[in-house]
LUMKOL-500918 format. One line per field, with one value per residue: residue in one letter; x, y, z of N, C-alpha, C, O in turn. Coordinates in nm, 4 decimals. Layout:
N
aa A / ...;
n_u X / ...;
n_v Y / ...;
n_w Z / ...;
ca_u X / ...;
ca_v Y / ...;
ca_w Z / ...;
c_u X / ...;
c_v Y / ...;
c_w Z / ...;
o_u X / ...;
o_v Y / ...;
o_w Z / ...;
This chain:
109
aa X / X / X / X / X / X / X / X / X / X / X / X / X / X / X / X / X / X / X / X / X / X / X / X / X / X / X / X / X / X / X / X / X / X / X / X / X / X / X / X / X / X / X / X / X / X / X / X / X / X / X / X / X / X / X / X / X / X / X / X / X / X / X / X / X / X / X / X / X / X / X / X / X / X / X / X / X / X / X / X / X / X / X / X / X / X / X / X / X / X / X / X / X / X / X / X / X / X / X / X / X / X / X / X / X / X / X / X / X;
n_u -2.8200 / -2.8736 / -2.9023 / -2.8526 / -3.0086 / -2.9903 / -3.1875 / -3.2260 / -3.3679 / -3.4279 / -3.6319 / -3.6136 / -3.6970 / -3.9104 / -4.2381 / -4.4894 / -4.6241 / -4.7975 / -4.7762 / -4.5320 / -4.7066 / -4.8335 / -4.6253 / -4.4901 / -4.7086 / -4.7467 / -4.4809 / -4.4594 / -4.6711 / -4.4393 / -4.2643 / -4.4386 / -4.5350 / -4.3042 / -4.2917 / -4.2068 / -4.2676 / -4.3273 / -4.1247 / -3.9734 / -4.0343 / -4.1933 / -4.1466 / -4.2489 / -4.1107 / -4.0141 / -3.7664 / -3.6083 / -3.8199 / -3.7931 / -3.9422 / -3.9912 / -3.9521 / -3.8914 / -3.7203 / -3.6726 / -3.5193 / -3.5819 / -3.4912 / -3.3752 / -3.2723 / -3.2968 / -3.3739 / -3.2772 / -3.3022 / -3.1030 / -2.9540 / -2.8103 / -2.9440 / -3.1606 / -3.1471 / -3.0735 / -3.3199 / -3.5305 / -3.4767 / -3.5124 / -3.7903 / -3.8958 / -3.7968 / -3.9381 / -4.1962 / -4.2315 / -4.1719 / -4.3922 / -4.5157 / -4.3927 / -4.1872 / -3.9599 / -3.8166 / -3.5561 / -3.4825 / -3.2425 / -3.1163 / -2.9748 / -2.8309 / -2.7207 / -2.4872 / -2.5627 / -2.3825 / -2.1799 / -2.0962 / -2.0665 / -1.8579 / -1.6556 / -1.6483 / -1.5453 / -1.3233 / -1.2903 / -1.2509;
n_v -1.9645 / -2.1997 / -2.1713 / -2.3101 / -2.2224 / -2.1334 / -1.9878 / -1.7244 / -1.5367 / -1.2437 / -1.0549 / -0.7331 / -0.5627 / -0.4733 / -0.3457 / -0.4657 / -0.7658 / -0.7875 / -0.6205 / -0.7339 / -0.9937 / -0.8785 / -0.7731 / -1.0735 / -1.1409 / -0.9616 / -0.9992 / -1.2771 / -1.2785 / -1.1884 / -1.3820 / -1.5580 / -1.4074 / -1.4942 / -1.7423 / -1.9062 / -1.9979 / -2.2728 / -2.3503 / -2.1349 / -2.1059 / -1.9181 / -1.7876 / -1.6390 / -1.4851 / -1.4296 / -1.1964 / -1.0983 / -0.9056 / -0.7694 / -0.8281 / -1.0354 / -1.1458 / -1.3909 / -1.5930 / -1.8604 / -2.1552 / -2.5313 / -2.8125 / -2.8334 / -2.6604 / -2.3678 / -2.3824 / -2.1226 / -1.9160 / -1.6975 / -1.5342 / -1.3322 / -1.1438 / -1.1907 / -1.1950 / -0.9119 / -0.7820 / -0.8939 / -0.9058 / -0.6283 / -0.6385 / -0.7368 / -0.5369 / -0.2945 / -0.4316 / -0.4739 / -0.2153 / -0.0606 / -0.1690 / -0.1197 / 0.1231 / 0.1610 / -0.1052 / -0.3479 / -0.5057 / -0.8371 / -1.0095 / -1.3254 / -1.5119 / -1.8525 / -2.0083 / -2.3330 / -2.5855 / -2.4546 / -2.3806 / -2.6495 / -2.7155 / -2.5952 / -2.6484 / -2.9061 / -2.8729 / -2.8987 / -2.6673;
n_w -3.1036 / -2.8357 / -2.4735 / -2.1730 / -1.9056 / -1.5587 / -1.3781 / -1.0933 / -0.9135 / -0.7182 / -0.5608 / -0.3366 / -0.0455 / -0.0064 / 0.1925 / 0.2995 / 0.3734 / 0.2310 / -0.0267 / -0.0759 / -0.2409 / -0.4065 / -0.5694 / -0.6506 / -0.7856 / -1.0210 / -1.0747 / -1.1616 / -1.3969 / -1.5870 / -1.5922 / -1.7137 / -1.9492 / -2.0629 / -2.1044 / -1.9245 / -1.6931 / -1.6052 / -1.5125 / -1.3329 / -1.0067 / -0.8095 / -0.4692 / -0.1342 / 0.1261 / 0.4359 / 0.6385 / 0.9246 / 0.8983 / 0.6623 / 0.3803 / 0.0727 / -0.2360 / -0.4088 / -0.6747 / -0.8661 / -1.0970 / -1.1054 / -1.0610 / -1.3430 / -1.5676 / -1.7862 / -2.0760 / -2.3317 / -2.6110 / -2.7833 / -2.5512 / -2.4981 / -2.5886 / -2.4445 / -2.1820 / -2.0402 / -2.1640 / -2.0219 / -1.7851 / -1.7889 / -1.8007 / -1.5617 / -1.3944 / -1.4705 / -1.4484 / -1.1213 / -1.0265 / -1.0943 / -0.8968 / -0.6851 / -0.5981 / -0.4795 / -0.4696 / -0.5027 / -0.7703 / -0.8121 / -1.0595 / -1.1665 / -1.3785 / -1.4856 / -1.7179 / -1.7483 / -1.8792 / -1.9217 / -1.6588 / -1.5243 / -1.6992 / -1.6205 / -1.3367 / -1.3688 / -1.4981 / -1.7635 / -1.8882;
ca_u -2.7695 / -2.9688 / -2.8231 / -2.9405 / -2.9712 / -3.0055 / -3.2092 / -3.2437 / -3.4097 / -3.5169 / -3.7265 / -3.6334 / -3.7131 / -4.0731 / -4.3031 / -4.5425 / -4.6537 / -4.9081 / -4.6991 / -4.4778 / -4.7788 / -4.8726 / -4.5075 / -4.4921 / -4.8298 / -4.6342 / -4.3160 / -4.5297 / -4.7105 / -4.3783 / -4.2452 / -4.5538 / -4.5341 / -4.1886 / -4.2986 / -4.0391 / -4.3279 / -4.3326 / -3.9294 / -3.9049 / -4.0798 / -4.1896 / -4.1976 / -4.2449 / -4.0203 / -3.9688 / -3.6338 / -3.5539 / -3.9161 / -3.7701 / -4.0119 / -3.8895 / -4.0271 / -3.7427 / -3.7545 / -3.5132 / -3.5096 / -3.5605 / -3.3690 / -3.3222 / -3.2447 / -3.4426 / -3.3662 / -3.3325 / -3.1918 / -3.0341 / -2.9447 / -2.7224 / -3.0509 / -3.2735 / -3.1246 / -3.0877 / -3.4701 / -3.6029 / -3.4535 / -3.6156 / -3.9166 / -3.9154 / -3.8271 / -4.0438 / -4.3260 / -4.2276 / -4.1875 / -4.5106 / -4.6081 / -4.3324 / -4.1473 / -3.8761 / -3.8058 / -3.4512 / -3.4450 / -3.1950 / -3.1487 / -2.8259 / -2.8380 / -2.5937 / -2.4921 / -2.5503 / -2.3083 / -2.0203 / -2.0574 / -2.0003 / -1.7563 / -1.5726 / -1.6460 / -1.4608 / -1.1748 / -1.2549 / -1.2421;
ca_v -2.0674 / -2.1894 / -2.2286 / -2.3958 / -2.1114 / -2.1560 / -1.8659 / -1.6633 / -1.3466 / -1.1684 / -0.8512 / -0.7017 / -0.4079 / -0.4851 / -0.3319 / -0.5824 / -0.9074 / -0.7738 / -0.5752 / -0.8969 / -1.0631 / -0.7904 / -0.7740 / -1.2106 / -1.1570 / -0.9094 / -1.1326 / -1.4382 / -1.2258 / -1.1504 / -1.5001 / -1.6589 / -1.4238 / -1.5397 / -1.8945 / -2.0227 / -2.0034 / -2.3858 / -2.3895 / -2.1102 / -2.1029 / -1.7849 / -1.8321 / -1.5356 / -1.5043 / -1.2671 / -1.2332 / -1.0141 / -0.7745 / -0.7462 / -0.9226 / -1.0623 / -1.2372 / -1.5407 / -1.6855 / -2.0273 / -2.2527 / -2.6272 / -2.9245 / -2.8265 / -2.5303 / -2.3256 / -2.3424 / -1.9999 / -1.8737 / -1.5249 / -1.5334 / -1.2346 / -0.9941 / -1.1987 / -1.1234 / -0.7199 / -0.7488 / -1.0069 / -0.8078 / -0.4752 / -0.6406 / -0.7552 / -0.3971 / -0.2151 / -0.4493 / -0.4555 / -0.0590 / -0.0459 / -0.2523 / -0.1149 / 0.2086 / 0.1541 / -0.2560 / -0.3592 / -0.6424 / -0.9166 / -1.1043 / -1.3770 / -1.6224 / -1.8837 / -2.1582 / -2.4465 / -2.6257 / -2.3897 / -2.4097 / -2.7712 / -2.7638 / -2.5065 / -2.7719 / -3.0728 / -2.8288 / -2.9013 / -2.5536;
ca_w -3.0167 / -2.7169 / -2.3905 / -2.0239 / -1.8071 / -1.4170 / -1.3212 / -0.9265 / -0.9427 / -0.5873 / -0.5354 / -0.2209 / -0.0556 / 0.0153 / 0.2962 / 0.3539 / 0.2831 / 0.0988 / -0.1620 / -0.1664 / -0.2814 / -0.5118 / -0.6607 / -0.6525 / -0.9401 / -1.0967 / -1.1525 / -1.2271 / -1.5370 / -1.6854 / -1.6496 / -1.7840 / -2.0816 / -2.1494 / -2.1049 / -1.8617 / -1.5334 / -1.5708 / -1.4865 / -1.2384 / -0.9126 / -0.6879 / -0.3323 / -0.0910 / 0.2101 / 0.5137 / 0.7064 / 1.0150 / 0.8913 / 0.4875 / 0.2521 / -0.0168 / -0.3649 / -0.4657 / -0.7868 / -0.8815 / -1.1375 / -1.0075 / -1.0946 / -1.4799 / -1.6167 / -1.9180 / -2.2573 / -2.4106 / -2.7694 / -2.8126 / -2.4258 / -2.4843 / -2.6010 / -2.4117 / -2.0382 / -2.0666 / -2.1725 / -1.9226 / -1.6733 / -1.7654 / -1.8016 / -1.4242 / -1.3003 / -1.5111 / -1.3692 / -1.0156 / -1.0015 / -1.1111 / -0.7660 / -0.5203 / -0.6692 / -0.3823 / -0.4280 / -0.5584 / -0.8559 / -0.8591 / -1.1291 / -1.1765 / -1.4516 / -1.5054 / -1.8095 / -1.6759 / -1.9077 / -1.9103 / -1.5204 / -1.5314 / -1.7465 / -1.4979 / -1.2260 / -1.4080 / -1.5160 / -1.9204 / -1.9445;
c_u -2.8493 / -2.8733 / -2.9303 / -2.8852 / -3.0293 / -3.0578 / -3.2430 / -3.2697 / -3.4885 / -3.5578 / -3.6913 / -3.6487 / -3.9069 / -4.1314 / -4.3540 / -4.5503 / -4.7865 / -4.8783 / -4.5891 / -4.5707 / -4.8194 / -4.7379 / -4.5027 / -4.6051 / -4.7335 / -4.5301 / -4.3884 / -4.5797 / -4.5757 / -4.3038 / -4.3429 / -4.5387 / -4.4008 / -4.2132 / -4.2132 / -4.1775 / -4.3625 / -4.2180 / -3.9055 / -4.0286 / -4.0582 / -4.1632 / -4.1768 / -4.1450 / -3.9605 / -3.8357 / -3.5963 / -3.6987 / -3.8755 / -3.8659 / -3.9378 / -3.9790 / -3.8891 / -3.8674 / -3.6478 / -3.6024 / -3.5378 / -3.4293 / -3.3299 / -3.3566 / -3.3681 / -3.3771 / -3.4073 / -3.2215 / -3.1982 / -3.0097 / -2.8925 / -2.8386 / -3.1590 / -3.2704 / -3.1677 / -3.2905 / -3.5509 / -3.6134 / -3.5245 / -3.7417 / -3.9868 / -3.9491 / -3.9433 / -4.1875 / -4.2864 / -4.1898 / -4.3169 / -4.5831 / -4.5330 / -4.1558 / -3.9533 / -3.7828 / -3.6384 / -3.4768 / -3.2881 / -3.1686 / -2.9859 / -2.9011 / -2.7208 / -2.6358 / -2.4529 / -2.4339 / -2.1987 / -2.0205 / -1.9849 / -1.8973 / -1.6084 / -1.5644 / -1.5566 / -1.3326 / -1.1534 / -1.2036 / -1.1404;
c_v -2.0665 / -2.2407 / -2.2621 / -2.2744 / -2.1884 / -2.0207 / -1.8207 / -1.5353 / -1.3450 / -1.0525 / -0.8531 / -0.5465 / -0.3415 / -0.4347 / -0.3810 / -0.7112 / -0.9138 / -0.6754 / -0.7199 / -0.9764 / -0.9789 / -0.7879 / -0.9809 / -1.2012 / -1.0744 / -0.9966 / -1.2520 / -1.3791 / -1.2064 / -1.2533 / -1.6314 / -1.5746 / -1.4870 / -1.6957 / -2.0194 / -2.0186 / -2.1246 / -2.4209 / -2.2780 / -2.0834 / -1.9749 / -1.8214 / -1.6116 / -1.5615 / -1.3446 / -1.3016 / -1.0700 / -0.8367 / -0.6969 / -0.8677 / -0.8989 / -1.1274 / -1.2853 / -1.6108 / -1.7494 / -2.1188 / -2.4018 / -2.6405 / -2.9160 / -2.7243 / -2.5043 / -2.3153 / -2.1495 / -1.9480 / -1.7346 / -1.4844 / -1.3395 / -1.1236 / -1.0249 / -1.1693 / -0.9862 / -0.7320 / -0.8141 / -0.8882 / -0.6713 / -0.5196 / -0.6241 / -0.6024 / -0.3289 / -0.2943 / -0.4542 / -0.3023 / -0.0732 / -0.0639 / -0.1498 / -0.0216 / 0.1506 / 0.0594 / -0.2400 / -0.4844 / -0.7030 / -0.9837 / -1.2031 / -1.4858 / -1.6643 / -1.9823 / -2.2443 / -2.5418 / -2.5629 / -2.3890 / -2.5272 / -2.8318 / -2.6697 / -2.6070 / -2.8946 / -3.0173 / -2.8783 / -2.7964 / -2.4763;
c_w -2.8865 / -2.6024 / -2.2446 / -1.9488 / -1.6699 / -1.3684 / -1.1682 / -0.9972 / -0.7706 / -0.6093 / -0.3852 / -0.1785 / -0.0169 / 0.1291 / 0.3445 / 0.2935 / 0.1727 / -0.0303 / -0.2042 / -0.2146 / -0.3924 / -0.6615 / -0.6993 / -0.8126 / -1.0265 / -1.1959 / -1.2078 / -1.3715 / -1.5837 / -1.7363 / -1.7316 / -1.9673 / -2.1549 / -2.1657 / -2.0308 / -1.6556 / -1.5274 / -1.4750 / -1.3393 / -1.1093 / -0.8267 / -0.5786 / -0.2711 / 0.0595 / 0.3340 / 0.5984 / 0.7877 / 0.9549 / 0.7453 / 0.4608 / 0.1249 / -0.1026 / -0.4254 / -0.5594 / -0.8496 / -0.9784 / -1.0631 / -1.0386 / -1.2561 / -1.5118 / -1.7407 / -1.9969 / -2.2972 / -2.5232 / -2.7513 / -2.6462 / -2.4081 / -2.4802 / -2.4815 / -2.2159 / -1.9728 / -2.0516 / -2.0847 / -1.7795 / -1.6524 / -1.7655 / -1.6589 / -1.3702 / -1.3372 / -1.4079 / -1.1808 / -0.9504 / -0.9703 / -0.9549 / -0.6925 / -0.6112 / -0.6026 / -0.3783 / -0.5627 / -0.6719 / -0.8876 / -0.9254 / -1.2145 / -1.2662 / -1.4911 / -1.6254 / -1.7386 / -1.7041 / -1.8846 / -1.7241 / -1.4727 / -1.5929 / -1.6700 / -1.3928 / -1.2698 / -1.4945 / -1.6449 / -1.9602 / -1.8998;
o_u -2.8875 / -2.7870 / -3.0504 / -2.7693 / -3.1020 / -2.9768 / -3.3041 / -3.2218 / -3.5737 / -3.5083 / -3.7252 / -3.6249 / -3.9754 / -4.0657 / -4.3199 / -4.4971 / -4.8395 / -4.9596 / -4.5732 / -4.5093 / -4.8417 / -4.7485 / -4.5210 / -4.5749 / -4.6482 / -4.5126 / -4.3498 / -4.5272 / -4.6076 / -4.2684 / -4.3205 / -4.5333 / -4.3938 / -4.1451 / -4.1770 / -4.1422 / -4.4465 / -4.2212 / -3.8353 / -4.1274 / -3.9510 / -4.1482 / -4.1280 / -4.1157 / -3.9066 / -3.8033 / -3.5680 / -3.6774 / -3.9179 / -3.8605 / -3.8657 / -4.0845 / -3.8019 / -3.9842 / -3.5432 / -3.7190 / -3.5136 / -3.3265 / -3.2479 / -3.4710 / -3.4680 / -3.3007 / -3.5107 / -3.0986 / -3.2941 / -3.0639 / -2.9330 / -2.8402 / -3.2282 / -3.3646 / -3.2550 / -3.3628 / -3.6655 / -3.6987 / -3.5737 / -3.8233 / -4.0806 / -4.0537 / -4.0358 / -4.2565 / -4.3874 / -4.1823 / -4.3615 / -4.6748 / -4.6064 / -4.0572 / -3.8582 / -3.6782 / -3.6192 / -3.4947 / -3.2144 / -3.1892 / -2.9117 / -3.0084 / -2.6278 / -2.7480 / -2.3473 / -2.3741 / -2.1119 / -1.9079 / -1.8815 / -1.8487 / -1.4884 / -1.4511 / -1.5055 / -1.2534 / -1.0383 / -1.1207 / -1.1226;
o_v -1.9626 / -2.3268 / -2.2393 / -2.2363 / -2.2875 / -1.9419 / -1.9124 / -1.4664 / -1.4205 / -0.9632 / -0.9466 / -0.4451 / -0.2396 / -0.4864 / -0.3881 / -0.7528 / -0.9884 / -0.6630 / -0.7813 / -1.0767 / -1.0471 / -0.7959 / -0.9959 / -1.2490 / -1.1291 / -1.0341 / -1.3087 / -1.4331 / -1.2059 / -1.2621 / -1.7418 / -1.6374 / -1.5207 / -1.7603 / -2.1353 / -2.0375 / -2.1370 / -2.5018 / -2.3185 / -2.0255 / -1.9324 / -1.9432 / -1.5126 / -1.6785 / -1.2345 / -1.4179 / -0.9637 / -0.7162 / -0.5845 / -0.9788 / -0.8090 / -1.1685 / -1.2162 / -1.6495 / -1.6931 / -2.1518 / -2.3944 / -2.5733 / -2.9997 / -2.6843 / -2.5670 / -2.2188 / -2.0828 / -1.9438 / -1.6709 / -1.3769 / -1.2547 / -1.0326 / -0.9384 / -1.1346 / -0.9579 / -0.6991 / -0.7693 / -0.8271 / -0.6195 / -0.4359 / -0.5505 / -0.5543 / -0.3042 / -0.2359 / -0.4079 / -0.2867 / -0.0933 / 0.0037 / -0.0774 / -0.0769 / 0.1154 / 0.0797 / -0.1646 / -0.5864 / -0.6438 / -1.0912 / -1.1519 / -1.5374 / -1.5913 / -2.0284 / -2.2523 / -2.5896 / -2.6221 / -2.4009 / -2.5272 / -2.9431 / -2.6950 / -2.6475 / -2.9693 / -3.0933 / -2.9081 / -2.7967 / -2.3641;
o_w -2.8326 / -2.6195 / -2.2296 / -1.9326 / -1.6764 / -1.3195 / -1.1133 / -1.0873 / -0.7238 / -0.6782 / -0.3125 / -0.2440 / -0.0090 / 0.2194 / 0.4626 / 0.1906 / 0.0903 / -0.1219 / -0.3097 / -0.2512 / -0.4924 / -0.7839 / -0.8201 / -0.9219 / -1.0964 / -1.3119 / -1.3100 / -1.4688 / -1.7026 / -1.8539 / -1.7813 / -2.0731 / -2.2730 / -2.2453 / -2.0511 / -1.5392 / -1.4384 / -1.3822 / -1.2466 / -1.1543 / -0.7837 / -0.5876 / -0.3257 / 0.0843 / 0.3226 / 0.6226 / 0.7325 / 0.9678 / 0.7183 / 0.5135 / 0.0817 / -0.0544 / -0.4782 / -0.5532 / -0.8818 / -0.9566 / -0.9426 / -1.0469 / -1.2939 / -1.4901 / -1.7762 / -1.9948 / -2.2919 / -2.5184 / -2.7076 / -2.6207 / -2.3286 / -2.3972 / -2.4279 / -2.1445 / -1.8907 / -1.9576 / -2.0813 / -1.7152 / -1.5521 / -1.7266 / -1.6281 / -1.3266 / -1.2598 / -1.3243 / -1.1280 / -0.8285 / -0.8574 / -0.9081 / -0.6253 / -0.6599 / -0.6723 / -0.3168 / -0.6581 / -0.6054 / -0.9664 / -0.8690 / -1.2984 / -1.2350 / -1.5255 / -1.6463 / -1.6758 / -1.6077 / -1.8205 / -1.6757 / -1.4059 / -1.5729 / -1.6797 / -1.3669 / -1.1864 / -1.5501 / -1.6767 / -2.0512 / -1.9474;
């Protein structure tokens, strides 16, 4: 079964802006091998001297089948590669169904 995910994933925890740029390639190789780096967008981002690597869905969610195996593993993929960059850095990673959200919003459900 495939469902519309809404994905946010942050890395924080970063030293500079040049390990957030190091971790940003990172995260981009693991969403390109999954095939969803058309759908979700990096940006880099500093706040109060934390760097940060944010990654969001746009305006339409991603198609993905076996959601249930394919989260758990997405997720380790990230850390595993952003260790690699920045031993120290925290991974975020919230995915929602887009439909069952909306159907929470209009109180079908």
């Amino acid at each position: 079964m495939s469902v519309n995910l809404r994905i946010e994933l942050d890395v924080r925890g970063l030293v500079s802006r040049e390990q957030a740029e190091e971790v940003r390639s990172a995260v981009h190789e693991v969403i390109r091998d999954e095939r969803i780096d058309n759908e979700v967008t990096l940006s880099l981002r500093e706040h109060d001297g934390e760097h940060m690597v944010l990654g969001r869905t746009g305006h339409y969610p991603v198609i993905i089948s076996g959601v249930r195996h394919w989260e758990p593993e997405f997720k380790r993929g990230l850390e595993v590669a952003v260790r690699e960059v920045a031993p120290e850095a925290y991974v975020r990673l919230f995915c929602v169904d887009v439909d069952l959200e909306r159907a929470i919003e209009a109180g079908t459900i």
